[in-house]
N, C-alpha and C positions, 0 to 999 in steps of 0.2 A: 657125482660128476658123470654125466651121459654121454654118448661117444657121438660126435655129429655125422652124419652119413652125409659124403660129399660125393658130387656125378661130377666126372670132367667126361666131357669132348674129346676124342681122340682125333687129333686130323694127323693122316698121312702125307704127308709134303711130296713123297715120289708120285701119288696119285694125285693129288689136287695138281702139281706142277705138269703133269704128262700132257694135257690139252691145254696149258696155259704158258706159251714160252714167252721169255721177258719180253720181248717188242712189241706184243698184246697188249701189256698193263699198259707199256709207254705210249702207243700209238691208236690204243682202244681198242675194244673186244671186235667192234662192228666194224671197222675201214681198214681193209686192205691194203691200202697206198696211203700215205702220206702226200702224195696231190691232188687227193680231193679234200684234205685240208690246210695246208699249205698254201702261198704261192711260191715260185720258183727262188726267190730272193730269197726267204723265209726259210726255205727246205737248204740251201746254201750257206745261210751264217749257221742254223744248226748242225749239221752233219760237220763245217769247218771247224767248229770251235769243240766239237765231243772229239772230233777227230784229233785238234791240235792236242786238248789235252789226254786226250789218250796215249798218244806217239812221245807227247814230253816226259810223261810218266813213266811208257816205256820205255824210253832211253835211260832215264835216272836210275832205273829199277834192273833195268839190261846191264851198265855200267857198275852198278852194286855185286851183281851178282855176278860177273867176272873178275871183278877185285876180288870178291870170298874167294871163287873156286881159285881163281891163280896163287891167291895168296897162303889156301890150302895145300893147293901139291906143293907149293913150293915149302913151305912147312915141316912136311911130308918128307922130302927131298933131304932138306939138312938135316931131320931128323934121322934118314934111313943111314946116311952117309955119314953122322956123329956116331950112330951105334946104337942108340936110344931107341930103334926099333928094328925089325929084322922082316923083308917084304917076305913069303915065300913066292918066288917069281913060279916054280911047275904047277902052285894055285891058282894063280891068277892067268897063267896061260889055259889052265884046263876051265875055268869057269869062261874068260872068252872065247871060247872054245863051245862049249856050251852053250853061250848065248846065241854066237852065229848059227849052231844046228837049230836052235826054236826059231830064229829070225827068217829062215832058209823055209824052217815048213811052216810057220804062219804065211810067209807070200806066196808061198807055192798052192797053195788054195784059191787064192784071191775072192775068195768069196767074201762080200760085204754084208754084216748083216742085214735086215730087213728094215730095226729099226733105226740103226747108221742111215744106211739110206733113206729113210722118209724126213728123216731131220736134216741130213743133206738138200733133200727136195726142196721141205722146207725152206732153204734160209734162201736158198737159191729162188724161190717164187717170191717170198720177200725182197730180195735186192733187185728185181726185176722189174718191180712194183714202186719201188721209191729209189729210183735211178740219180736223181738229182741229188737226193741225202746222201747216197751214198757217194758220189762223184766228192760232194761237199768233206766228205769225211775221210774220205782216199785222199783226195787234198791236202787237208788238215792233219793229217797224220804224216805225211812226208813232213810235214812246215814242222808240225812237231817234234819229229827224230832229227830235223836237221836244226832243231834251237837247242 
């Protein structure tokens, strides 16, 4: 029995994805805007309808996730106060304690990196460029948090 010699392919995903951000595949490699292919109507029910469901989603999802964490502390709570656990409160002051001094000297630099900000640039020349979709979608996402 011989042992088969097999080649894969390695693709790196942080490299292949670095030049290729999602609104590319969606909107194609080549056009810049979505009103050179679009019309105005057209750029309005889509940007409405990703928007509606994205705000609906995040509402259900928003709503889920304050029942856990509420239902957590409170959990938590009856637990500390039956006896069944014991918080030490000088650890927990000294860890937020802690946190605010890194929180203090990460702003106190303010510096952004290079490539935060090119992706920042980014999304911003993209929404600039398809103004309607996005209107459409800021739209749609209020109608969504508000159903």
């Amino acid at each position: 029995a011989g042992a088969k010699e097999e080649s894969f392919n390695v693709l790196d995903l942080a490299e292949y994805t670095k030049n290729r951000p999602w609104w590319r595949k969606i909107f194609a490699p080549s056009s810049g805007s979505s009103a050179e292919k679009y019309n105005v109507a057209t750029q309005l029910v889509i940007g409405g309808v990703t928007g509606w469901c994205t705000g609906f989603i995040f509402q259900k999802v928003g709503k889920l996730a304050a029942t856990a964490v509420g239902g957590g502390f409170f959990l938590l709570q009856i637990a500390n106060h039956t006896g069944y656990i014991k918080v030490d409160w000088k650890l927990v002051e000294r860890d937020v304690n802690k946190a605010k001094q890194q929180l203090k000297f990460h702003s106190s630099g303010n510096k952004v990196s290079p490539e935060v900000k090119s992706r920042v640039d980014e999304v911003i020349i993209f929404l600039k460029k398809n103004v309607i979709l996005t209107g459409g979608f800021a739209g749609g996402f209020m109608l969504g948090m508000a159903s």
